[in-house]
C-alpha positions as CSV (number, residue, x, y, z in Angstrom):
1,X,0.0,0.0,0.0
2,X,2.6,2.4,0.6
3,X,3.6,2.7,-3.3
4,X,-0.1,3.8,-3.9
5,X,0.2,7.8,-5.2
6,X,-1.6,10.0,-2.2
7,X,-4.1,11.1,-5.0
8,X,-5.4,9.5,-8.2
9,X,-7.1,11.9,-11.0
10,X,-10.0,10.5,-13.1
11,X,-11.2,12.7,-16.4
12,X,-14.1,12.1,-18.4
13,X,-13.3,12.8,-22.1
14,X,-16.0,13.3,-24.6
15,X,-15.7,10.7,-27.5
16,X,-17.8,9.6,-30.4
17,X,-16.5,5.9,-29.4
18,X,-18.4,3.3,-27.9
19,X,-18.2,3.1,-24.0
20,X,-15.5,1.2,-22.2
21,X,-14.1,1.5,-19.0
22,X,-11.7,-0.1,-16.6
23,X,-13.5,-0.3,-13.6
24,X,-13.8,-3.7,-14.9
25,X,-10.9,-5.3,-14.4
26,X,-10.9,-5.2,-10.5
27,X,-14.4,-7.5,-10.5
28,X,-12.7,-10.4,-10.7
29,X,-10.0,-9.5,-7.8
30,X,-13.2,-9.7,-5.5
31,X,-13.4,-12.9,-5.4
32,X,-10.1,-13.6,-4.7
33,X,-10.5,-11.4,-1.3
34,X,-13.6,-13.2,-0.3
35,X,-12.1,-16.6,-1.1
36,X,-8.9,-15.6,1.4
37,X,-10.7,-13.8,4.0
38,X,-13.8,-17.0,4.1
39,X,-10.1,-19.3,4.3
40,X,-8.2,-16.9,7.1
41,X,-11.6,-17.3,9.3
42,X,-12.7,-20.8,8.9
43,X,-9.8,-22.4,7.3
44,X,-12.4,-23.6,4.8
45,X,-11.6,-23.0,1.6
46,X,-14.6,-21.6,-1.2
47,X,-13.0,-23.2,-4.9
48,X,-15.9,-22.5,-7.1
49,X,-17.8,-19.5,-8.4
50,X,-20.1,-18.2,-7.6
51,X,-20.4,-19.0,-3.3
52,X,-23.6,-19.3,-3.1
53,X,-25.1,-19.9,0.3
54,X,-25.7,-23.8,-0.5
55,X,-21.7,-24.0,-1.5
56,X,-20.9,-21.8,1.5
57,X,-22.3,-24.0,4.0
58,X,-20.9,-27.0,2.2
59,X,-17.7,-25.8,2.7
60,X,-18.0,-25.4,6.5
61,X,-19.6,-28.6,6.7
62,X,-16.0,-30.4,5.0
């Protein structure tokens, strides 16, 4: 965290292009999170997408 710049500038440019963004490409990092923090409370790892509650309590329950 410490190499993050204190402050990040965002523009919006006018274009005749077709939306696109990168806000994106962080979605699939979530998981990731969830996944470690589920494994750093339980020690019960979650392998598939997406947890639902049914594969949530199945992992407990291993």
């Amino acid at each position: 965290m410490e190499d993050i710049p204190e402050s990040i500038e965002i523009a919006m440019i006018a274009s005749d292009q077709h939306p696109q963004g990168v806000g994106e490409s962080g979605t699939p990092l979530v998981a990731c999170a969830i996944a470690n923090a589920f494994l750093s409370l339980t020690g019960k790892p979650l392998r598939h997408l997406p947890f639902t509650p049914d594969r949530v309590l199945a992992a407990l329950k291993t």
